[in-house]
N, C-alpha and C positions, 0 to 999 in steps of 0.2 A: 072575554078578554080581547084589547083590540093586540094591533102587532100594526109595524110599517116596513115598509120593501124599502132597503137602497141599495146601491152597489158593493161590491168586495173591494175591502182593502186590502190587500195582500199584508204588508209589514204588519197592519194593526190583525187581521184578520183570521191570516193560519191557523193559530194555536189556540186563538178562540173558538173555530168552529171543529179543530180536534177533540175541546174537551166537549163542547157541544153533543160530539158523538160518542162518547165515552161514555158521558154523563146518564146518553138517552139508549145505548145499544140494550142495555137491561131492563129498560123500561118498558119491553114488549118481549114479548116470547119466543120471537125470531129475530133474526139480523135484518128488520124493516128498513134500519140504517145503514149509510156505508160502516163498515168500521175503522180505525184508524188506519191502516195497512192501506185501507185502497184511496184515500184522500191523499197521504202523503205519495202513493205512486203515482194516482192520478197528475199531481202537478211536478213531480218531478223526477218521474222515468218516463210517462205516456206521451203527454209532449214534447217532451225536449225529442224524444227515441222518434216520434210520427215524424217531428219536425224534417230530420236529417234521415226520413226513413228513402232506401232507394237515390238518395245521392251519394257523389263521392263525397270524401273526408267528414270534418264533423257539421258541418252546415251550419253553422254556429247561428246564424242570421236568423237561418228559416228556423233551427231549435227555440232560440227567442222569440220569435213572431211569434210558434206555437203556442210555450208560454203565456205569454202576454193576452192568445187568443182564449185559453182557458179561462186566464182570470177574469177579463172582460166579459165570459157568457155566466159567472157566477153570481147569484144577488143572495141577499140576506134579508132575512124577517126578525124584527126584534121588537121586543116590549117594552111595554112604557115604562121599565126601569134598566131599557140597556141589553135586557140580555135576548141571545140568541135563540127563538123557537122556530127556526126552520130555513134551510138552504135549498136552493136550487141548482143544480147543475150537470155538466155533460164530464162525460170520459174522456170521450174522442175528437179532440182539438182540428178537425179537418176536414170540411165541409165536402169531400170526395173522398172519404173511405165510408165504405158501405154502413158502419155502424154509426154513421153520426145521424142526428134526430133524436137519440134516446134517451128519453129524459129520470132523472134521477132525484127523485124528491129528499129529504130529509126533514122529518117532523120529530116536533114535542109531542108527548104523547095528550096534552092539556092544550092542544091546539087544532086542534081537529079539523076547526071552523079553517082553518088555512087551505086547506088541500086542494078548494076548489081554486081558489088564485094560484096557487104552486103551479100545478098543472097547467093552467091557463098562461103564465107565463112562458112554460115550456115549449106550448102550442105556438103561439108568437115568435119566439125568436130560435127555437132546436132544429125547423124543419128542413128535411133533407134536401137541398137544391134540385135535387134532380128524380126524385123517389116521391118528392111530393107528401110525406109523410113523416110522423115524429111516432114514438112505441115507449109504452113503459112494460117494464117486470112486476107483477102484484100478486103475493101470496095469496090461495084460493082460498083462506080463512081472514084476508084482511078485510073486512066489509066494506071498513070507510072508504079503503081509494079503490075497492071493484065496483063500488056505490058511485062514486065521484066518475072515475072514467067512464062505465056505462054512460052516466045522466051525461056527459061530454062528448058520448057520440064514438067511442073508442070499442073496436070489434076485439073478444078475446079469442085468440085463438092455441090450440089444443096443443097443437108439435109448432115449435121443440119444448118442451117443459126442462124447466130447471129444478132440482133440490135443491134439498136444504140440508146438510150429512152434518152429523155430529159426531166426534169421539170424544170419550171422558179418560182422562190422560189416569193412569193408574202404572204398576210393575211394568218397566220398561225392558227387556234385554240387548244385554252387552252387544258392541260394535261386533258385527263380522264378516270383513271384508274380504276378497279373495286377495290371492298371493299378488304382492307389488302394487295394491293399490293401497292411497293413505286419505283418511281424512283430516282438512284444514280450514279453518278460517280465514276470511279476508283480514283478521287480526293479526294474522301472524306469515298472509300473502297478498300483499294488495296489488296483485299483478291486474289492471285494467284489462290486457288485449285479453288476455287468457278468458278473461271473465266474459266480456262481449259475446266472444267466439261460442264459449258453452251455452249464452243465453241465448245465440241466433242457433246452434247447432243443435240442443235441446228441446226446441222449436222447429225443427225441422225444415231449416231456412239455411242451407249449404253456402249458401252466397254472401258474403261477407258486408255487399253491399247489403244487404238487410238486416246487419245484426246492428243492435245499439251499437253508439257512436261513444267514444270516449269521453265525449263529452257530458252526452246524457247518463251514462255510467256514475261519474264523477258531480253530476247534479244529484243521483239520486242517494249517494252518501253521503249530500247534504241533508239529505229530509231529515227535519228533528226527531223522528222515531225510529230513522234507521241506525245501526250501529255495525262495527265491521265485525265484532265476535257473533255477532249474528248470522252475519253471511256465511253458510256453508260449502264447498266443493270437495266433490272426493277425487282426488287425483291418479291418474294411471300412471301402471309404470314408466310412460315415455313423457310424463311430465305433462300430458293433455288433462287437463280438466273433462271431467269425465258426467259428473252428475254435481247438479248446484239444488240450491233454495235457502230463502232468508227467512228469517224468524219475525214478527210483528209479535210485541207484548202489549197488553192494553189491561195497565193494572189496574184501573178502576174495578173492571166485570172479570177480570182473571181470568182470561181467554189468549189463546196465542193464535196468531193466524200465519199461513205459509202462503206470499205473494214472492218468487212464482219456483216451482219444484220442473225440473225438468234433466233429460240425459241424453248425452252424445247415443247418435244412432250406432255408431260403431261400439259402445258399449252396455246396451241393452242385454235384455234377459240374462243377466246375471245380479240378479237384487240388488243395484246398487241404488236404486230410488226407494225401498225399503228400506237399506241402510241408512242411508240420509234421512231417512224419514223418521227414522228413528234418534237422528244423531238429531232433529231439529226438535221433536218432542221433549228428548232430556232436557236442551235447554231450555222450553217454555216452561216443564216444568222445576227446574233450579228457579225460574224468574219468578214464581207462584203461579201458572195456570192450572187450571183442573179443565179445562175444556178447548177443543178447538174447534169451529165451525170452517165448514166448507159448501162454498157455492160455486158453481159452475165449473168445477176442476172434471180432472176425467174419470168419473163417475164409477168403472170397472176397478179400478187400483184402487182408489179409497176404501170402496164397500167390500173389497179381501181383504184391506190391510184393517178391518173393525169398523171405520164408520157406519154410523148409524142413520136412516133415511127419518127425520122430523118434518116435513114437509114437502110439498109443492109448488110451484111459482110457474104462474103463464104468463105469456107478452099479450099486450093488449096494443091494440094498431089503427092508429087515426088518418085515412086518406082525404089528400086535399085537392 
């Protein structure tokens, strides 16, 4: 089957390569694809947040460049009837933050023959200005792209390795908070600063200058997959947002995904990212999930709270 590369259209674009990954996340045995949760953050928390990341106010300018800079490094492969079998593209919209170079394939699974252009695309225009190098992620049972990067020249290396965690969402138990703290929805509080704060504070980034910008906040309640009864925060008695994380549904594969779970340093070890975790599972599963997959979260806390370890993923590292 042939296929031809051209560029992303954004307006036409989005929501065709959402269902693209919908269509194709169950069409392999692992999450080979992004899944929808990390494409709509990718364009509208990662850039707009990098854009205005370390300036004052909301950088409005440099949020848009970022933007803009996303779209322009994405292309598309499509067949001789229109439809989408495979994207290319980066996360990290900023040619001086350490993770840029790494590239992110997205294939049909009836397109195999793609992988070596995918890649080779990647090579061309991901590579690091200053590092000199571009890296992909490949599970240690995907043959095709540990096939395709070896024959490219791409060394794989051991640490850090990523999983792959799975929990199968089943008997939930009831909320149980300590005394004075409540949980809410950005449905029912759409306080922006509150929200920023938990996600730079959560993060472990004190400085205000580091936390999303209201702007990029307010971009990513645009994404068409996010919703604001989604959003969770449990609140402490003095009204600080205390522990957040949003819900991603993707009814196609019936999988919920949590981009991103995190908790004020001042309110740690007292379970309230279990509680949350819990309060995010009900709803995936009210939405119909039976599964969530987890990659790269922190790895300790999942695997007590049940997830299950499915795999392995190493980086593979091409110097130039």
């Amino acid at each position: 089957m042939t296929a031809r590369r051209r560029s992303y259209e954004p307006d036409r674009d989005f929501l065709r390569v959402r269902d693209f990954l919908n269509e194709t996340y169950s069409a392999f045995d692992a999450p080979i694809n992004w899944g929808l949760e990390r494409w709509n953050y990718a364009r509208y928390f990662v850039a707009p947040f990098l854009g205005a990341y370390g300036k004052e106010g909301d950088a409005l300018e440099d949020s848009l460049g970022a933007i803009q800079l996303w779209e322009d490094m994405v292309r598309i492969w499509e067949d001789n009837a229109g439809r989408i079998v495979g994207v290319v593209c980066i996360e990290t919209p900023d040619p001086t933050d350490q993770q840029y170079g790494e590239i992110f394939v997205q294939r049909h699974p009836d397109h195999v023959d793609l992988l070596d252009e995918m890649v080779a695309f990647g090579e061309e225009h991901y590579v690091h200005p200053e590092r000199n190098r571009v890296y992909m992620w490949a599970y240690e049972d995907d043959a095709d792209l540990n096939a395709v990067l070896e024959a490219r020249g791409f060394a794989r290396r051991d640490e850090p390795v990523l999983h792959h965690l799975e929990y199968a969402i089943g008997e939930l138990p009831p909320l149980e908070l300590p005394d004075g703290f409540r949980l809410l929805t950005m449905a029912e509080e759409n306080d922006i600063e509150k929200r920023r704060e938990i996600f730079g504070r959560g993060f472990n980034h004190p400085d205000p200058i580091e936390w999303p910008s209201a702007f990029s906040y307010r971009e990513l309640q645009r994404a068409p997959d996010y919703h604001l009864e989604n959003d969770f925060v449990i609140v402490a008695p003095d009204e600080t947002y205390a522990s957040c994380c949003i819900v991603w549904y993707d009814a196609v594969s019936r999988i919920a995904h949590l981009e991103p779970l995190g908790t004020h340093p001042d309110y740690r070890r007292k379970g309230l990212a279990t509680q949350i975790q819990f309060a995010a599972l009900r709803r995936a599963k009210e939405l119909g999930a039976t599964h969530m997959p987890m990659t790269g979260g922190f790895e300790p806390f999942y695997r007590a709270f049940g997830f299950e370890e499915r795999r392995k993923e190493h980086p593979w590292v091409k110097e130039f």
